[in-house]
PAVO-788030 format. One record per residue: x, y, z of N, C-alpha, C, O in turn; residue in three letters. Coordinates in steps of 0.1 Angstrom, whole numbers, plus 5000, padded with zeros to 4 digits. Atoms other than C-alpha are relative to their C-alpha. Example, Ala and Ser with C-alpha at 12.3 -4.5 7.8 and 13.67 -1.06 7.14 Angstrom:
# residues 2
500949885000512349555078500950125000501950125007ala/499149895000513749895071499250115008499750225009ser/
***
This chain:
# residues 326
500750114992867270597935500050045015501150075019unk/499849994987866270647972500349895010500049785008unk/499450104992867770488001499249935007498049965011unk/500850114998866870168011499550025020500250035030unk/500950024985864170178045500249945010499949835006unk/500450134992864469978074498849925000497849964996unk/501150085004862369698076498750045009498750065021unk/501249934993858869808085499650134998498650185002unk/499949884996859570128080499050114988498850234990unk/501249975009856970168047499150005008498450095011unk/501350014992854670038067499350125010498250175012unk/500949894991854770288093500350144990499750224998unk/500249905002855270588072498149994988497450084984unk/501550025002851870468057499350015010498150045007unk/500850014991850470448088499850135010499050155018unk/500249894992851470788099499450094988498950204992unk/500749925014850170938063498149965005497450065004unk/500950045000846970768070499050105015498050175015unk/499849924987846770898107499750184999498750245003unk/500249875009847271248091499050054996498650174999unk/501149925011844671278067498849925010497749965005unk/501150014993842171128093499950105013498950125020unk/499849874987843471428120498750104992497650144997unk/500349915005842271658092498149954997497250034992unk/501550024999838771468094499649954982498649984975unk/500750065010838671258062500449855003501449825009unk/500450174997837670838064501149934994501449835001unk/499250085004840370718041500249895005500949875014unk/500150144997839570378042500349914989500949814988unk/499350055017839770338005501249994997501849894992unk/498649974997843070498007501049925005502149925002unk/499250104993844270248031500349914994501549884992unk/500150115010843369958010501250024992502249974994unk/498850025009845370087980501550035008502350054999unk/499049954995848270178001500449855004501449804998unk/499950154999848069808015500249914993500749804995unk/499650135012848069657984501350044990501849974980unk/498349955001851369837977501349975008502549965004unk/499150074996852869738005500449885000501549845002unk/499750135004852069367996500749994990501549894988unk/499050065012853669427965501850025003502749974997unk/498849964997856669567980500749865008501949825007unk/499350124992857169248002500049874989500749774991unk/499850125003856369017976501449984986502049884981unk/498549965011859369187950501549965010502749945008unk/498650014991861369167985500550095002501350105012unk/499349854994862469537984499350095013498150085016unk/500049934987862669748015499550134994499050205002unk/500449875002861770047998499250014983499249924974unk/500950005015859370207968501050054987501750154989unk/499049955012861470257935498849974989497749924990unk/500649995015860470297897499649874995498449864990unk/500250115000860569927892498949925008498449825002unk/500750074994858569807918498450095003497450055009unk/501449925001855870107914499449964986498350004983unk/500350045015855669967876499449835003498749764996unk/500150174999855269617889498750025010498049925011unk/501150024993852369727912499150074992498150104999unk/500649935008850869907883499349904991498149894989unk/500650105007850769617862499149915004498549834997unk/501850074992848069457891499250024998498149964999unk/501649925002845869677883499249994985498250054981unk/499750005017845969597847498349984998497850024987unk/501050035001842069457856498950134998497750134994unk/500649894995840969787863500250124989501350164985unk/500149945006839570027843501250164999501950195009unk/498749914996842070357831500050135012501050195017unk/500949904990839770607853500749955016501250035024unk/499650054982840670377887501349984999501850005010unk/498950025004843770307876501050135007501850155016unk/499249884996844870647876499550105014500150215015unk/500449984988843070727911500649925010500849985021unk/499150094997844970437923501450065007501950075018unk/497949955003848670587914499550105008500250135017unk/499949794998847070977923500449955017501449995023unk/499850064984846670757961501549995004501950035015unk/498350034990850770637963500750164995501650215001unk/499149935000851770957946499750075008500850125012unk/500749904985849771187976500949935010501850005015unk/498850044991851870947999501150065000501650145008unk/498549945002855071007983500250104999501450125001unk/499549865000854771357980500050055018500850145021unk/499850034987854171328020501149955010501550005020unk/499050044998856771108024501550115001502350155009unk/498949905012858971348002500450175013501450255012unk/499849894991858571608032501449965011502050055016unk/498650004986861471448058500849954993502049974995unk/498750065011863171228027499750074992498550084988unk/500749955014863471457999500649904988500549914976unk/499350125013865371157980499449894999500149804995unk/500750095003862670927980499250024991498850134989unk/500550015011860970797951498650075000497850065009unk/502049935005857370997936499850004986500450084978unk/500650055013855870867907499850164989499450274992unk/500549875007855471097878498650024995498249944986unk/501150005004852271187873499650014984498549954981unk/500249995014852171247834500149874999499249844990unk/500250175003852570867833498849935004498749815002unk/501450074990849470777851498950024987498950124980unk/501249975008846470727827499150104994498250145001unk/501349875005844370977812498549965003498049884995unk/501250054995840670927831498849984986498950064977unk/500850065007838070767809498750094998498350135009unk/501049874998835071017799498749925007498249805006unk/501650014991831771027823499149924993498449964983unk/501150075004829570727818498950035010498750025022unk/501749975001826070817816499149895011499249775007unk/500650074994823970647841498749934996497950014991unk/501250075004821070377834499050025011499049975022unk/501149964990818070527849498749944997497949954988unk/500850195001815970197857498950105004498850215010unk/501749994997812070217857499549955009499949845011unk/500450104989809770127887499649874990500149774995unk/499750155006808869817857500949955002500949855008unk/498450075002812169737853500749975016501549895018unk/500150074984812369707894499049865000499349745000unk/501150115000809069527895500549904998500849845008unk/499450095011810569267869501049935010501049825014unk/498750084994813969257890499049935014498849815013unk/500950074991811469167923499449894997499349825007unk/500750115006809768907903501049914997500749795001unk/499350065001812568777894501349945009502349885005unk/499150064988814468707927498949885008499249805017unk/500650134991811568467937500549864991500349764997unk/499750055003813068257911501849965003502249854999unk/499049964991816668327930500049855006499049815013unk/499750154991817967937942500850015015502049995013unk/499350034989819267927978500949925002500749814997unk/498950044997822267827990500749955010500850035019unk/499550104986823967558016500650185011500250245022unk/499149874995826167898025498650125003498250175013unk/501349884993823068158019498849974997498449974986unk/501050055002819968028026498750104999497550054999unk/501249935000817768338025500550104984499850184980unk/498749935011820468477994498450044993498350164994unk/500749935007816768517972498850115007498050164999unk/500349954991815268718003500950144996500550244991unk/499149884997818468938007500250044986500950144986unk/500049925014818369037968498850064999499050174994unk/501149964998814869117970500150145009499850255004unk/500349904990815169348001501350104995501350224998unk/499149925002818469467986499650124986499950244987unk/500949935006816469597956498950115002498550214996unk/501549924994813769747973500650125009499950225011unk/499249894993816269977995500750084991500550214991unk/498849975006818870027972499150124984499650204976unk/500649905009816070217947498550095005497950174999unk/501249954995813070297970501050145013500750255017unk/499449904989815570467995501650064996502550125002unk/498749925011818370567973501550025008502350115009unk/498750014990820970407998501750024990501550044978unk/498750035006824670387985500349885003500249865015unk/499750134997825670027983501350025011501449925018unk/499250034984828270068011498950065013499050035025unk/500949964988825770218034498849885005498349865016unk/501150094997823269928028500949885007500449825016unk/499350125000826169668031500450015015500649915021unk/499449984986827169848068499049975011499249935023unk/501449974991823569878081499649865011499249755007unk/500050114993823469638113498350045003497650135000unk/501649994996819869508131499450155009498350215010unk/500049844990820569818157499350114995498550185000unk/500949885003819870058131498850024990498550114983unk/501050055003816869918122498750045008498549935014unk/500749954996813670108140498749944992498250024985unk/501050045002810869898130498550014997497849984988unk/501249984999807970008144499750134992498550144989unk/500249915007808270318125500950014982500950104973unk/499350035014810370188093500950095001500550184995unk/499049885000812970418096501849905003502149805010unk/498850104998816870318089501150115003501450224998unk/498549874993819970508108501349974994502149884999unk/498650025009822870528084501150125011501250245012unk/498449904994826270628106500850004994501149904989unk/498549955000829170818097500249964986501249894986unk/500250005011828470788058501150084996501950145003unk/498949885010830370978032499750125007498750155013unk/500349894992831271318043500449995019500850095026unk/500550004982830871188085498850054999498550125008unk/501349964996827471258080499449845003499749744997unk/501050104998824971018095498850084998498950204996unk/501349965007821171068088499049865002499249745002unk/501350134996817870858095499050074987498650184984unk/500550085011816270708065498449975002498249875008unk/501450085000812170678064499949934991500849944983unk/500050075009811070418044498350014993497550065000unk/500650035005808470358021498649925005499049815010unk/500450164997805470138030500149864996500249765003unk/499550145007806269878004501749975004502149865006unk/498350014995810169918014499549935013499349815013unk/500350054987808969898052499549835001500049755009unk/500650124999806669588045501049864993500949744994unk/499050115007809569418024500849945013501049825015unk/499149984994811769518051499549855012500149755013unk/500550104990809469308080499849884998499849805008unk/500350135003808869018057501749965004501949885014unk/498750025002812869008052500549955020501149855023unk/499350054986813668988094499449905009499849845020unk/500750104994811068778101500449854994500049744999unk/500150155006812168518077501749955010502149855015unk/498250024993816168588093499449965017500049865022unk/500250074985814568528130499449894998499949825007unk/500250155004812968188118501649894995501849774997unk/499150105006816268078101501450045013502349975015unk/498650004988818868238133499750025006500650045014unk/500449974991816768328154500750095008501850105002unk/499949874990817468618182501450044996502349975000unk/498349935004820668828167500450125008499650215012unk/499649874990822569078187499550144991499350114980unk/500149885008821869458173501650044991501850124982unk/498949955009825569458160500349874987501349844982unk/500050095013824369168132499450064986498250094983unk/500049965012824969268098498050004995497249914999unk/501250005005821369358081499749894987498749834982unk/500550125014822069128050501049855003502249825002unk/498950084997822968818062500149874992499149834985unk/499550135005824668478048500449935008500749975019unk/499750114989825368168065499149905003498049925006unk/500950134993824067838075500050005012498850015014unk/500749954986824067868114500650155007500250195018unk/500149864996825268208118499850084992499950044980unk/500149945013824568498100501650145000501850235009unk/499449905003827468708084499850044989499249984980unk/500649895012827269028062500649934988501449844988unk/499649955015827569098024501350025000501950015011unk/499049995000830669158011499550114986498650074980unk/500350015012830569387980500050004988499750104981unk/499850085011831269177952498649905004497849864995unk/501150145002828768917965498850094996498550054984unk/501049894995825869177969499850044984498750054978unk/500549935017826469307930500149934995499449944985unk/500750095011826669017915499149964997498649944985unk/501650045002823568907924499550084996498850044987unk/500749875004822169217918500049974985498949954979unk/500250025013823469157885499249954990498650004980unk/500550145002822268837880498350045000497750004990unk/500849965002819169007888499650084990498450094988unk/500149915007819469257864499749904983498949914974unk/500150055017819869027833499249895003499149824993unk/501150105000817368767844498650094995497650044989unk/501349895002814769117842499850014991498650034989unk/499449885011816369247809499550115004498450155002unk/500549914997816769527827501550054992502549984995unk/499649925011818769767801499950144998498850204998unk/500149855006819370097791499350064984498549984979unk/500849945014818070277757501449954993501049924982unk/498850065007822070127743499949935004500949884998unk/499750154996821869787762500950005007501549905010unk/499550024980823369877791500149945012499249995019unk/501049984987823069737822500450065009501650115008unk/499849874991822969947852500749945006500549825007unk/499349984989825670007876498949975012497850025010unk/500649984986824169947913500050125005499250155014unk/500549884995824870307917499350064992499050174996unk/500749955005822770367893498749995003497850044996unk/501450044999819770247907500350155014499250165019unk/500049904993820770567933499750134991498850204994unk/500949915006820370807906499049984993498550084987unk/501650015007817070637892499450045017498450115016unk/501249934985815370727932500250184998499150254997unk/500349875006816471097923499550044992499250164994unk/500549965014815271117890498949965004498150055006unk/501950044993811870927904499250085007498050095006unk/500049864988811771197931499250114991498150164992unk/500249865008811771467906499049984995498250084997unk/501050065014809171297878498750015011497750085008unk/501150024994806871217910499850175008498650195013unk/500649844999806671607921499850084990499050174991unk/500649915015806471747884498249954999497350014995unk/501450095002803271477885498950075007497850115002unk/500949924988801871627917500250125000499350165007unk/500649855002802072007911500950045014500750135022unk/499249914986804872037939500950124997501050144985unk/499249894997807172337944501549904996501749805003unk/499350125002810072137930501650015004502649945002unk/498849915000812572377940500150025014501250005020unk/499550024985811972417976499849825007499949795019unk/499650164991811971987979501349994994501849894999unk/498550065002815371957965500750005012501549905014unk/499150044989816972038001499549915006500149875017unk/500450074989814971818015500249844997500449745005unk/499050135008816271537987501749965006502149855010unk/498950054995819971637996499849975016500849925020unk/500050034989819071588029499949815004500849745010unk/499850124998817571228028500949924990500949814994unk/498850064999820371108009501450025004502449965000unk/498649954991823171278032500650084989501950064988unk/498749895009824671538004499550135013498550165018unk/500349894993825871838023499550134992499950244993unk/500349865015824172067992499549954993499849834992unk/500449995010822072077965500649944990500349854982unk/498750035011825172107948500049854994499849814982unk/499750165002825771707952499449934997499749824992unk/501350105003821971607950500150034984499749944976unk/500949985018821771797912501149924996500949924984unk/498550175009825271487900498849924998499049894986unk/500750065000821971277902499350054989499649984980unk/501249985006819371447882500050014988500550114982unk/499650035013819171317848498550054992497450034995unk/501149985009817371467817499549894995500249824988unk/500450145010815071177807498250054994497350134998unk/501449915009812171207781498750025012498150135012unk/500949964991809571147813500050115007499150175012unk/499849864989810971427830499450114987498250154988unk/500049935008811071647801498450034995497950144994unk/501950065001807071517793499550085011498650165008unk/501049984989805971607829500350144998499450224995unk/499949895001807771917828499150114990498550214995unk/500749905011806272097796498749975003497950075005unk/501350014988802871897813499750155005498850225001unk/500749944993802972147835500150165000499450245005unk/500149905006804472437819498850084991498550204991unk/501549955005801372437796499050025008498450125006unk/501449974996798672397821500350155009499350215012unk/499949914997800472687836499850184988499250284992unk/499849905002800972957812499349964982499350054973unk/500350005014799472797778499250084995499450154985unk/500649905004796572997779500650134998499950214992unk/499749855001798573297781500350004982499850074973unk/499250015012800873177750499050014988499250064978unk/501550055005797573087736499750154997499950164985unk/500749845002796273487733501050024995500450074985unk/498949925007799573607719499649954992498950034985unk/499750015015799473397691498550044994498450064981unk/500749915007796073527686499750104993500250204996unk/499749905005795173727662499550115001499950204995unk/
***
């Protein structure tokens, strides 16, 4: 058993772990979170320090959470503790063989521009709320970004009026995954959603500083998304659509990011593009630093597969066509 901490003294060796891995240039913000929700457990058991017991007792919080996060969770306090473990070598570190076994790769639901349409149509039926009075606005516009511009739902959730460029539709995502920032064109239907959406927010709060959240809630002021609120609705929109997968799925919210890549791809096999020299130009507008990260996206689906052989025949059928001649 390791010796007991002074009081505070978890706190700051989290705070200098944290410190650390942000010298070395990564965001750990997530990281913080779970690290925080360990030290609550530590104060609410009352011990001064991490032991077997009370790393079991903050295990069983998670009990909500699937075995995949679960065990990303623990991998988070045991990276501490082996940190820790550098100036105390008699402090406690979880054994890793106890941590979960990760859950195999679920397949993404790669939604149809119908199956958007549908979710759009179906947010004008969306009831407003004392609390969010534009709430079937901000699902609407959250749709229309979140699969026309293949945002990451924390990127849309951060996006204040500032980086909002109007006159040219264009949206400025800072310091994204990676530290990369990157400016966002939009669509004209995205763009024209986008203008209906701030004009209805300057009618209901009229004139907002540029550091006001883009999706806002509130009866006389507006504050952001949170997101839990942001996907439920989403949800909500999803199963008012029947919007579904080929098993009766419904999609992940990140999944409406790999349906804009796969849409990408299908609408250049259509058009007769080079499909190979636009992929950097894909990782580009969704901020991957590589190819590498844009092809995690790109899902075999029968359209793709369809356009493709499309265009393989008008390419070379005639040739195949004289072979099998006799």
């Amino acid at each position: 058993m390791s010796t007991p901490l002074p009081t505070g003294a978890v706190e700051h060796s989290i705070s200098a772990y944290l410190e650390h891995q942000r010298a070395l240039g990564r965001a750990y913000q997530h990281e913080e979170d779970i690290l925080k929700s360990l030290s609550r457990c530590l104060a609410l058991a009352g011990a001064q320090n991490l032991d077997l017991a009370v790393f079991d007792q903050w295990c069983a919080s998670l009990a909500r959470l699937n075995a995949t996060v679960r065990r990303n969770h623990q991998r988070t306090v045991y990276k501490w503790c082996l940190y820790r473990r550098r100036e105390d070598p008699s402090c406690f570190v979880p054994d890793p063989n106890r941590f979960p076994r990760a859950e195999p790769y679920i397949a993404p639901v790669i939604v149809s521009p119908e199956a958007v349409a549908r979710m759009l149509d179906a947010s004008n039926a969306v009831l407003a709320t004392p609390d969010s009075p534009l709430r079937p606005h901000v699902l609407r516009l959250a749709t229309a970004l979140l699969y026309s511009a293949g945002l990451r739902r924390g990127e849309l959730l951060r996006l204040e009026l500032g980086d909002v460029n109007m006159r040219d539709a264009v949206l400025r995502i800072r310091e994204s995954k990676f530290h990369k920032s990157r400016w966002v064109p939009l669509s004209s239907d995205a763009g024209a959603e986008l203008r209906h959406y701030l004009q209805r927010c300057q009618r209901q709060w009229g004139s907002q500083s540029p550091e006001t959240p883009l999706l806002c809630h509130g009866a006389r002021r507006c504050s952001g998304y949170t997101g839990t609120g942001l996907s439920r609705g989403l949800h909500e929109l999803m199963d008012a659509a029947a919007v579904r997968g080929w098993d009766g799925r419904r999609p992940r919210l990140h999944d409406l990011r790999h349906s804009f890549a796969v849409q990408c791809l299908l609408r250049w096999y259509r058009q007769g593009a080079d499909v190979q020299s636009q992929l950097p130009k894909l990782a580009m507008y969704m901020g991957h630093v590589s190819i590498v990260s844009t092809a995690y996206y790109l899902r075999w689906i029968p359209e793709l597969a369809q356009a493709a052989s499309d265009r393989f025949e008008s390419r070379f059928g005639a040739l195949l066509q004289a072979q099998e001649a006799p």
